[in-house]
BADO-259703 format. One record per residue (C-alpha): residue in one letter; x, y, z; chain. Coordinates in nm, 2 decimals. Layout:
<rec><res>A</res><x>X</x><y>Y</y><z>Z</z><chain>A</chain></rec>
...
***
This chain:
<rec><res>X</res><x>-0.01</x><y>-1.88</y><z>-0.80</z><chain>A</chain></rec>
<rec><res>X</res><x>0.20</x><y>-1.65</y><z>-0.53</z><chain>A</chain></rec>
<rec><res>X</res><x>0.41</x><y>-1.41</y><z>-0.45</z><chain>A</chain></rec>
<rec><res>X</res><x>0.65</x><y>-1.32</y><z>-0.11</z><chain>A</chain></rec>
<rec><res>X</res><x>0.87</x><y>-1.07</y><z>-0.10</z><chain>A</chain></rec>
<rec><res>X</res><x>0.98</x><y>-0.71</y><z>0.02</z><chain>A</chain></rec>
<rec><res>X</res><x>0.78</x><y>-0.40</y><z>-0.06</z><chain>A</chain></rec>
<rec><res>X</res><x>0.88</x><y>-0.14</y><z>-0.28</z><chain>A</chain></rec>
<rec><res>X</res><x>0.61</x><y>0.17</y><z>-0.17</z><chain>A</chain></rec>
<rec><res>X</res><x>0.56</x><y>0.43</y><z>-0.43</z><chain>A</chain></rec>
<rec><res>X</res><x>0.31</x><y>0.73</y><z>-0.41</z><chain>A</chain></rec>
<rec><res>X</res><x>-0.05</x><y>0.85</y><z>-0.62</z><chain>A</chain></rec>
<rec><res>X</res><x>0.00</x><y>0.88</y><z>-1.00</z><chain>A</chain></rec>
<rec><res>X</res><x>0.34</x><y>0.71</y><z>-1.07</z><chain>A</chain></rec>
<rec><res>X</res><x>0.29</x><y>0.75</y><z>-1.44</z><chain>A</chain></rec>
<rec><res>X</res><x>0.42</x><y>0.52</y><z>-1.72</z><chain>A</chain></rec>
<rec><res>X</res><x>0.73</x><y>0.76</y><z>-1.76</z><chain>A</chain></rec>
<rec><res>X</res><x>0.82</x><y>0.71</y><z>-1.43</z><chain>A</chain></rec>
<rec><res>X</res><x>0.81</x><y>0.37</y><z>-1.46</z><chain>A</chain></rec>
<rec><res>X</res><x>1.04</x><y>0.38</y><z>-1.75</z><chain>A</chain></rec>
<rec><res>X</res><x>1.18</x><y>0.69</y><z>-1.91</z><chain>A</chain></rec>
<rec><res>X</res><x>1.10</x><y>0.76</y><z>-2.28</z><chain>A</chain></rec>
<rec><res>X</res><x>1.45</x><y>0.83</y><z>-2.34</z><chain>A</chain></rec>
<rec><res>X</res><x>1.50</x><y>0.44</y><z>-2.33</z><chain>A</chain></rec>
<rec><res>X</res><x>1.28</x><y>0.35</y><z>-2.54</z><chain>A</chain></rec>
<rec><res>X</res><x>1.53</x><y>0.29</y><z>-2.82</z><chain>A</chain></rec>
<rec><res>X</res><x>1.54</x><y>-0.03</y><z>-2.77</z><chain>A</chain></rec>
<rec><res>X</res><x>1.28</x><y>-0.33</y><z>-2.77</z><chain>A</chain></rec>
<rec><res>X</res><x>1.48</x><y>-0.57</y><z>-2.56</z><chain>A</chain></rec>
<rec><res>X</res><x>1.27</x><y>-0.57</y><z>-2.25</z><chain>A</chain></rec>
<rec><res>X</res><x>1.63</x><y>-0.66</y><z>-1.99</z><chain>A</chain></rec>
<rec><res>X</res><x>1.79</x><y>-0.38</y><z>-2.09</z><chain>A</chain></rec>
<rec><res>X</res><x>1.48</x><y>-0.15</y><z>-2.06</z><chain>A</chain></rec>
<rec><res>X</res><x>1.43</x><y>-0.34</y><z>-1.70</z><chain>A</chain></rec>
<rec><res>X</res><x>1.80</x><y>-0.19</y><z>-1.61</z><chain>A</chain></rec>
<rec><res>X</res><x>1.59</x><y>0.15</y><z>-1.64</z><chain>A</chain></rec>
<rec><res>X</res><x>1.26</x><y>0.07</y><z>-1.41</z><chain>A</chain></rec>
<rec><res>X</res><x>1.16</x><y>0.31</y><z>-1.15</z><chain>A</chain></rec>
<rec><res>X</res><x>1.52</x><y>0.50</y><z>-1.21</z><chain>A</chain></rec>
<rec><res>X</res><x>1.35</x><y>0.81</y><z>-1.17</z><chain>A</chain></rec>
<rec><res>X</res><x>1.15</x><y>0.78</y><z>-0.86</z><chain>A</chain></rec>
<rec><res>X</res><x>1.37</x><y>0.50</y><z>-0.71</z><chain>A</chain></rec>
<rec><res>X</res><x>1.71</x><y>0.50</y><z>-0.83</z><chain>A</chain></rec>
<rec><res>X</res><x>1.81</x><y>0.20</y><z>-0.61</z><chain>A</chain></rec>
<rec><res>X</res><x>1.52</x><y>-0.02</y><z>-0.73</z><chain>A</chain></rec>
<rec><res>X</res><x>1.69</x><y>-0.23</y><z>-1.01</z><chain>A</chain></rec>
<rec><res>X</res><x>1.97</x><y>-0.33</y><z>-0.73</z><chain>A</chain></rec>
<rec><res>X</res><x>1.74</x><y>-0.38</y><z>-0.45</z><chain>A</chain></rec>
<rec><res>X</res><x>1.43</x><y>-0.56</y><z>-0.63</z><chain>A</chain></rec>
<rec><res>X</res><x>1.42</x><y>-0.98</y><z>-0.59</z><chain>A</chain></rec>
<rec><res>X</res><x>1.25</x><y>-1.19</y><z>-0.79</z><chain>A</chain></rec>
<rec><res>X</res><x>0.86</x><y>-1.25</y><z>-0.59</z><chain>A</chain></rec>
<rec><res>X</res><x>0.90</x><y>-0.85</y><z>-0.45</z><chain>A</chain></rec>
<rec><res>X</res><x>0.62</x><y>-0.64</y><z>-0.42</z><chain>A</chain></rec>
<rec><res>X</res><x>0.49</x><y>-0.32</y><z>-0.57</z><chain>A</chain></rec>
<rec><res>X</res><x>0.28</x><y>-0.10</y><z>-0.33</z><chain>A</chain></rec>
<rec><res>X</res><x>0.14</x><y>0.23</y><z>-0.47</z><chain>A</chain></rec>
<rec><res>X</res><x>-0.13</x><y>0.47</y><z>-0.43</z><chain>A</chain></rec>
<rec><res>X</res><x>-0.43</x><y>0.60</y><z>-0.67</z><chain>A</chain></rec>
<rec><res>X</res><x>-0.40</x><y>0.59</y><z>-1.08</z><chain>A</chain></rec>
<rec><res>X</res><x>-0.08</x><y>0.37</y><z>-1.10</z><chain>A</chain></rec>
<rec><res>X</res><x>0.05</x><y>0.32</y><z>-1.40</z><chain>A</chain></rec>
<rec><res>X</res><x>-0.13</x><y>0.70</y><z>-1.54</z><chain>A</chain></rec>
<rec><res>X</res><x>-0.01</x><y>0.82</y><z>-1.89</z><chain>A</chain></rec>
<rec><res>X</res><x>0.11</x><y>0.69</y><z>-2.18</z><chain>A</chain></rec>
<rec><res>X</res><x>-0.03</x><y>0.39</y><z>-2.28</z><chain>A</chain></rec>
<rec><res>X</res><x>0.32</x><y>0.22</y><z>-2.35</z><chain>A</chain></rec>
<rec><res>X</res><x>0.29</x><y>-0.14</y><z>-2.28</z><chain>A</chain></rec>
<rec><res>X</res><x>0.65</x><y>-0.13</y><z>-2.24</z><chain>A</chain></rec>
<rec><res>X</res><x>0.57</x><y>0.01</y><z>-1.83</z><chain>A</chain></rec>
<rec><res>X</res><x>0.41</x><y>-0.31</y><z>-1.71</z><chain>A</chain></rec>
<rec><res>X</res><x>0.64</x><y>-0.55</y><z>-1.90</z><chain>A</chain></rec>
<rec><res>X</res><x>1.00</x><y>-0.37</y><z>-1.75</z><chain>A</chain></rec>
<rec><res>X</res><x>0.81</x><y>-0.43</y><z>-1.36</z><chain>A</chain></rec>
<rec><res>X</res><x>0.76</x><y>-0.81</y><z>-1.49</z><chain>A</chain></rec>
<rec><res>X</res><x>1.11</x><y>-0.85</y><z>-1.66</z><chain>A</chain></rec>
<rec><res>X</res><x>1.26</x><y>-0.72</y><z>-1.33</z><chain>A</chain></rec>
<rec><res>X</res><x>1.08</x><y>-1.06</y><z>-1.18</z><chain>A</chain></rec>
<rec><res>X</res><x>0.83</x><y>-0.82</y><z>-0.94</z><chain>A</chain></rec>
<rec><res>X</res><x>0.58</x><y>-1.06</y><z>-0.81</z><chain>A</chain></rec>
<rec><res>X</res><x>0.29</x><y>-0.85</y><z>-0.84</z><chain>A</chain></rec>
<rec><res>X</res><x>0.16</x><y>-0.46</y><z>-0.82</z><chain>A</chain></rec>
<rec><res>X</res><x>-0.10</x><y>-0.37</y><z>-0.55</z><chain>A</chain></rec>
<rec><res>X</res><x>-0.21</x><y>-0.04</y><z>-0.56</z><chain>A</chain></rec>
<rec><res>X</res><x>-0.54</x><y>0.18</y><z>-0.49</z><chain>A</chain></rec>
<rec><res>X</res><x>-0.59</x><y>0.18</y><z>-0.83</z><chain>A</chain></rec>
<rec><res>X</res><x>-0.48</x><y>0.17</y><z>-1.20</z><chain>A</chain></rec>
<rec><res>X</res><x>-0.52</x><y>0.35</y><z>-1.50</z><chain>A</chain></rec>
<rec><res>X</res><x>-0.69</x><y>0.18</y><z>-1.73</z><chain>A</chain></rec>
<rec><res>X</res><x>-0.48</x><y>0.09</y><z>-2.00</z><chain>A</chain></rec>
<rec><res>X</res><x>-0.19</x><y>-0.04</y><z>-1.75</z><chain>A</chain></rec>
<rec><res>X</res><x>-0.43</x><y>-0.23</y><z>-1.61</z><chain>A</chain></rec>
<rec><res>X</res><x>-0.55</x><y>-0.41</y><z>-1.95</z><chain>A</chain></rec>
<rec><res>X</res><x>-0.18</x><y>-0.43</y><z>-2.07</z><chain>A</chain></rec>
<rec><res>X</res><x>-0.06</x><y>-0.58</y><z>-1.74</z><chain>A</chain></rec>
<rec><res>X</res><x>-0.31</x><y>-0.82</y><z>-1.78</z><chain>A</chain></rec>
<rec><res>X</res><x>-0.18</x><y>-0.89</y><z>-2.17</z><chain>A</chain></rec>
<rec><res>X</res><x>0.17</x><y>-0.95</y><z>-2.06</z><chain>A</chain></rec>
<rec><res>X</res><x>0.10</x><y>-1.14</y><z>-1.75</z><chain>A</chain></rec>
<rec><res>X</res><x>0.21</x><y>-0.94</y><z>-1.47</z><chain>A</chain></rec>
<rec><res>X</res><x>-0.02</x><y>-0.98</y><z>-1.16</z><chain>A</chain></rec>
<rec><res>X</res><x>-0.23</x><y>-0.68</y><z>-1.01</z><chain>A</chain></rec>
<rec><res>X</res><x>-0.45</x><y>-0.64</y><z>-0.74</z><chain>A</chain></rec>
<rec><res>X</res><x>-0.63</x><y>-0.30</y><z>-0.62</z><chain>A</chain></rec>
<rec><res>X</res><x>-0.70</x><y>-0.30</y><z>-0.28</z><chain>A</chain></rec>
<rec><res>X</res><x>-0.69</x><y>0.06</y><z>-0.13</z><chain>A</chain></rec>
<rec><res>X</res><x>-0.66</x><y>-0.02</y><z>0.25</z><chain>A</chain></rec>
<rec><res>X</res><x>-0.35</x><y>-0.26</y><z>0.16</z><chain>A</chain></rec>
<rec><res>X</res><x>-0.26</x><y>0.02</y><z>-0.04</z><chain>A</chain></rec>
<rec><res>X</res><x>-0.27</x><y>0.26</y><z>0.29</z><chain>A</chain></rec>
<rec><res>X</res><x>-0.12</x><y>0.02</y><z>0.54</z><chain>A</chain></rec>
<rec><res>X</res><x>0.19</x><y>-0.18</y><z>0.42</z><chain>A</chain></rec>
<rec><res>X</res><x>0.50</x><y>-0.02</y><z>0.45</z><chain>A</chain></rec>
<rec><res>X</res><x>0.79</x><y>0.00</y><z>0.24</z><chain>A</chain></rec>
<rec><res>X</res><x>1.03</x><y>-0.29</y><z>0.29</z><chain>A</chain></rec>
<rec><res>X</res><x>0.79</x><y>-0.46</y><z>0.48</z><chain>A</chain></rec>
<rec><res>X</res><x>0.77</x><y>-0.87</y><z>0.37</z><chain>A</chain></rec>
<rec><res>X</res><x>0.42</x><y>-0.93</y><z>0.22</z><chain>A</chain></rec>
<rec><res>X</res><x>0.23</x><y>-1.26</y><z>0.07</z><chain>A</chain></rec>
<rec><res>X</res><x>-0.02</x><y>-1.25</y><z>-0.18</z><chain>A</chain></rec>
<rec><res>X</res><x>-0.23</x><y>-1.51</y><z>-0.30</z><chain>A</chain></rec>
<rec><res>X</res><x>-0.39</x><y>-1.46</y><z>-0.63</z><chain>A</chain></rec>
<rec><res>X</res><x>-0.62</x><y>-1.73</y><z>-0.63</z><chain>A</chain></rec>
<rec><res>X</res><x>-0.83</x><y>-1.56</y><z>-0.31</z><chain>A</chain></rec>
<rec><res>X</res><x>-0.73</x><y>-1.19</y><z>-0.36</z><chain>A</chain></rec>
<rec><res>X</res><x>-0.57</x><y>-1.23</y><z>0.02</z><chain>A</chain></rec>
<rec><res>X</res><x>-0.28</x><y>-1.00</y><z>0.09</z><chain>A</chain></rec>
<rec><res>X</res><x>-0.05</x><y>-1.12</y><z>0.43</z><chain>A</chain></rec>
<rec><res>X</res><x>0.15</x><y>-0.85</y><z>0.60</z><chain>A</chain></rec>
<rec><res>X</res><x>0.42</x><y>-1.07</y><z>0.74</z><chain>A</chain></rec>
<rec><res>X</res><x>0.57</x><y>-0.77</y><z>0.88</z><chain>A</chain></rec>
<rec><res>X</res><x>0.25</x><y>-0.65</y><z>1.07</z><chain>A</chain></rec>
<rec><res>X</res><x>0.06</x><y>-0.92</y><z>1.13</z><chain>A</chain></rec>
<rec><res>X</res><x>-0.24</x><y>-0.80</y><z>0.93</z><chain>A</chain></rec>
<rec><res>X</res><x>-0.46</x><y>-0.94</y><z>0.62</z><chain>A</chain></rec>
<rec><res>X</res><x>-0.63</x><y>-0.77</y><z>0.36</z><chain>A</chain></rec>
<rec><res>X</res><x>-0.86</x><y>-0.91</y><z>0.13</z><chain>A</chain></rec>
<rec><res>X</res><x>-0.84</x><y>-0.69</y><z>-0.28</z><chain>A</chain></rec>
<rec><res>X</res><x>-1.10</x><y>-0.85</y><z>-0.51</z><chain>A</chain></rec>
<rec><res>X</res><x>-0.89</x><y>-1.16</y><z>-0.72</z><chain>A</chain></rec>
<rec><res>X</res><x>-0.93</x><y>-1.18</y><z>-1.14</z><chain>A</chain></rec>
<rec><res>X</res><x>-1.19</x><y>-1.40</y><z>-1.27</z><chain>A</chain></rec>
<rec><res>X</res><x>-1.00</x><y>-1.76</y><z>-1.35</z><chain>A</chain></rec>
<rec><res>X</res><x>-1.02</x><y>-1.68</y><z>-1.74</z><chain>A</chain></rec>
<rec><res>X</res><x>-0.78</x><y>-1.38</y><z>-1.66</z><chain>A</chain></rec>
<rec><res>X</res><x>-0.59</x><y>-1.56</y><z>-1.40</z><chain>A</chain></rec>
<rec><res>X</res><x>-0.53</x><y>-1.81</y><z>-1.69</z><chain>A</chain></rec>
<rec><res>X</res><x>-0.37</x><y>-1.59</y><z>-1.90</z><chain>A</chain></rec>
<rec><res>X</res><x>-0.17</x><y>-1.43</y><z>-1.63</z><chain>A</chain></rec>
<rec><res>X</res><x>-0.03</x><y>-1.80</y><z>-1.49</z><chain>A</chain></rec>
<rec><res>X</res><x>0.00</x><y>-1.85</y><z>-1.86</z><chain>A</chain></rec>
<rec><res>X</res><x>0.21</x><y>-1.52</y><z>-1.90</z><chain>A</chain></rec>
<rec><res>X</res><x>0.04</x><y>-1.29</y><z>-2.09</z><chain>A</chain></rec>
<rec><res>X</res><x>-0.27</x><y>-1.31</y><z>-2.36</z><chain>A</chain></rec>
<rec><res>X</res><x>-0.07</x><y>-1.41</y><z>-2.64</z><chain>A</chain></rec>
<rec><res>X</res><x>0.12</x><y>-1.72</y><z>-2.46</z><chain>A</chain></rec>
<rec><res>X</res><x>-0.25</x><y>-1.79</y><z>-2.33</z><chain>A</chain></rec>
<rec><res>X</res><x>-0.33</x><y>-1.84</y><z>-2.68</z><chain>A</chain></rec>
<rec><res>X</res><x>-0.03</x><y>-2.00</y><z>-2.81</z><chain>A</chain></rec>
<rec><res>X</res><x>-0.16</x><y>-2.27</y><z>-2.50</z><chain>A</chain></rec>
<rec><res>X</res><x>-0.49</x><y>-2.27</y><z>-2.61</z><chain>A</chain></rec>
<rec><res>X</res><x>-0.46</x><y>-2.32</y><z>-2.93</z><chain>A</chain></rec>
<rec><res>X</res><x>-0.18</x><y>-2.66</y><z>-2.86</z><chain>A</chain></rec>
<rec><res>X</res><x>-0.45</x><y>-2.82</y><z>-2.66</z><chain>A</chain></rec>
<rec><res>X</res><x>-0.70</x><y>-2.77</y><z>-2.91</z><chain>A</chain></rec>
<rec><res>X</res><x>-0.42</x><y>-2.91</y><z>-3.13</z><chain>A</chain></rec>
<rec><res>X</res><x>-0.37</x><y>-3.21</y><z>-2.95</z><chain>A</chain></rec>
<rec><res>X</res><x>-0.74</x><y>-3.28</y><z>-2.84</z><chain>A</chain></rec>
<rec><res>X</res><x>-0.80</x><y>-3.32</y><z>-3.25</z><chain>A</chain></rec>
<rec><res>X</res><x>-0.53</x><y>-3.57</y><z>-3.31</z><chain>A</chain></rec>
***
C-alpha cells in the first residue's frame, strides 16, 4: 500500500473547519462536501489536488471539531495520505475509521516542500523526497490498523471480516 504524488504544505493547527467549512455541512454526500476541502486555507486545492497527492502539515492537524466529515472530504478528494508533526486525536482515530492513511513524522513534516513529489510507503513508515533526494522514516500503523485502512475504513474492515468468516463456515 503507496502513495506518489505532489505536496500540498499546510501550517500548525489547520483545524477541522478549515478543512471543511461548517457552512457546508448541509449535506452528507461526501463529493460535493470534497468540492469544499481546504477552500479556506487553499482555495486552489480542489483544482490542483491528484489522486495519490500528499498532505504535509505542521503540529495538531486536524484540531477542533470532532466532525468525521474533515478526514473523509481529504479521502474523497483521492489524497494519498496526510503526514504531519502531529494530529489531534479524534482526526487521528476518525481517519483511521474511514481509511485515509496518516503518518506523523515531524522532521518530514519540517523538510518537504510544497509541490515537491513525495513517496510514501505504508508498510515501512518510509517517506522518499523525490524532489530532494532525502528519506525519512515516521513510525508505520500496526498491520491490524493497516488492515482496516487498505480495507477502507473500520466498517468496510468489518463488512470483510465478517464475509470470510462467512465463507470459512460454509
Amino acid at each position: 500500500m503507496d502513495t506518489r504524488g505532489h505536496v500540498f504544505k499546510y501550517p500548525d493547527n489547520v483545524d477541522t473547519d478549515v478543512i471543511i467549512p461548517a457552512r457546508y455541512l448541509n449535506t452528507s454526500d461526501a463529493n460535493e462536501l470534497a468540492k469544499h476541502c481546504m477552500e479556506d486555507i487553499d482555495a486552489e486545492f480542489v483544482n490542483k489536488v491528484k489522486a495519490g497527492d500528499v498532505i504535509v502539515a505542521g503540529w495538531n492537524f486536524g484540531c477542533g471539531s470532532s466532525r468525521e466529515h474533515a478526514p473523509l472530504v481529504i479521502k474523497t478528494c483521492k489524497t494519498g495520505c496526510v503526514i504531519a508533526k502531529s494530529f489531534a486525536r479524534i482526526f487521528y482515530r476518525n481517519a483511521i475509521n474511514i481509511g485515509l492513511p496518516i503518518l506523523e513524522c515531524p522532521e518530514a513534516a519540517d523538510a518537504i516542500e510544497n509541490g515537491s513529489e513525495v513517496e510514501v510507503d505504508f508498510d515501512t513508515g518510509e517517506i522518499r523526497d523525490i524532489t530532494s533526494k532525502k528519506t525519512y522514516k515516521a513510525q508505520p500503523f500496526p498491520p491490524f490498523i493497516q488492515n482496516i485502512i487498505k480495507a477502507g475504513g473500520l466498517l468496510a474492515s468489518l463488512k470483510e471480516n465478517q464475509t470470510e468468516k462467512s465463507e470459512e463456515n460454509m
